[in-house]
N, C-alpha and C positions, 0 to 999 in steps of 0.2 A: 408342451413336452418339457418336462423338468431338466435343469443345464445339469452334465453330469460335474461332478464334485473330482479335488486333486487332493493327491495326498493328506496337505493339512488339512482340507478340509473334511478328507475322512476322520483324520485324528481328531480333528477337533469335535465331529459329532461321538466319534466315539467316548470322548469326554465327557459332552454333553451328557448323553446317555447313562455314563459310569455314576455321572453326580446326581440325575434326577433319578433311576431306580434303586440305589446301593446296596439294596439287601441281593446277595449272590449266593451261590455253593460254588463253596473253595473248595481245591480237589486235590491231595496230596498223594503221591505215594507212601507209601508204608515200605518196610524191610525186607520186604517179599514180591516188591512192583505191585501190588493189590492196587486200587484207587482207592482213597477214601474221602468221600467231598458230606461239608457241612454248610449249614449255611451262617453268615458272615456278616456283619452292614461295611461297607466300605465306607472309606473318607479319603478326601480328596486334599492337600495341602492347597493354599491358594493362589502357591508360587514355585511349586511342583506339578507342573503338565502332564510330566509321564513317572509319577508315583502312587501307589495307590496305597494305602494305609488303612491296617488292623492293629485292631486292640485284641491279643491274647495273654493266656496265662502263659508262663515261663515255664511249668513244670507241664503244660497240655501234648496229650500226642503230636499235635497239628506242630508244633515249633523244633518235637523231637524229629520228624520228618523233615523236615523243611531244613532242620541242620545239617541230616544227613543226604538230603538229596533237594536239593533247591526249585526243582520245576514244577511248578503250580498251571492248575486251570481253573479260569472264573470264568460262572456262567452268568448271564441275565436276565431276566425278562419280566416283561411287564406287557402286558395287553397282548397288542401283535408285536411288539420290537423284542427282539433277539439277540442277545453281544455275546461272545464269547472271547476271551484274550488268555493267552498263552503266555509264561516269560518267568523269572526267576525270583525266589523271595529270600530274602533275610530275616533274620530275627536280631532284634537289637533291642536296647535299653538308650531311651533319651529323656532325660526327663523335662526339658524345653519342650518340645515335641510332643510326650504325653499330654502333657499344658494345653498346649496350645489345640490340639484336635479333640480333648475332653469334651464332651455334655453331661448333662446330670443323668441322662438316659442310659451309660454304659456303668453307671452306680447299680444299676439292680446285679451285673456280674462282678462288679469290683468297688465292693461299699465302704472300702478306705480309700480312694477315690485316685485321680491322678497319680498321684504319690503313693499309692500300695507297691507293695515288694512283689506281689503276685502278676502285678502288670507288666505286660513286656511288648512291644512293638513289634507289627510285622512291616515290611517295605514290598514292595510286588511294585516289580519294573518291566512293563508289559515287553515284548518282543514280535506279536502279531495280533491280533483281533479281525475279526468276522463280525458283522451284522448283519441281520436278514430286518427290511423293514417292509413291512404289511399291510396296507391299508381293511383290513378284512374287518368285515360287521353285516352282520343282517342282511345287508340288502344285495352287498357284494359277496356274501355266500350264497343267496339263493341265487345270484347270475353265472358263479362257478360251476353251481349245481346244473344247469339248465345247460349251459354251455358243454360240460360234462358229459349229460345224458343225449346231446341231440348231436355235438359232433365227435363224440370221444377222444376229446382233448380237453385235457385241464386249462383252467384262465392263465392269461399273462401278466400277473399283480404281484406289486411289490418289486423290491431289491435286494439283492444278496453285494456286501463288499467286504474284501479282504484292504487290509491296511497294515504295511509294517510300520514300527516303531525303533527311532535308533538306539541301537544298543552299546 
């Protein structure tokens, strides 16, 4: 039976997690409460726990929203894991910071690099996250299945946890 996990250590897998999947939909409101989510690659500083960092344009919808109304949601997934975090973003200009979180990889959106004037920083400082974690594959679908059909109840697989984050 698996020990269950405390706070940090929720936090910290949700970390974990943030750093091995990064590609999300980030999800703004608009002027009108609308939702509007894109998708994103996160970055992680490596002395910032609870920051999460994008690279956008200055003049992009996503940063006009985000000025005018700060509460963002990121979603994630990859296989069976699941993370969602809730919490507030800023838009700022650093250019240490651009530096230092660059790859050559965010060159195909911003091909005067680091140092472009079109670059601008997002900050997203989570305030709660959810993960559902799933062992599901092949074999433990066809025993959901079976399980399913013979007592009509669905399996008892995986974990769902809620983790706050201080704000």
């Amino acid at each position: 039976m698996a020990q269950a996990m405390n706070d940090d250590q929720r936090r910290e897998k949700v970390r974990g997690m943030v750093s091995a999947i990064r590609a999300c939909m980030f999800t703004t409101l608009d002027g009108e409460g609308r939702m509007h989510a894109r998708p994103m690659a996160a970055m992680c500083g490596p002395d910032e726990a609870d920051t999460i960092w994008f690279f956008t344009r200055a003049d992009s919808p996503k940063a006009a929203e985000i000025g005018a109304q700060g509460q963002v949601l990121l979603t994630f997934q990859h296989g069976h894991e699941h993370l969602s975090l809730t919490g507030d973003a800023v838009v700022m200009r650093d250019m240490e910071k651009q530096k230092a979180l660059w790859s050559e990889a965010a060159r195909v959106w911003f091909p005067k690099g680091a140092e472009s004037e079109e670059l601008t920083l997002i900050a997203f400082h989570p305030a709660e996250a959810q993960y559902w974690d799933s062992p599901w594959g092949a074999m433990l679908f066809a025993y959901g299945y079976a399980r399913a059909v013979l007592t009509g109840r669905p399996p008892m697989v995986g974990g769902n946890e809620k983790v706050a984050f201080a704000g």
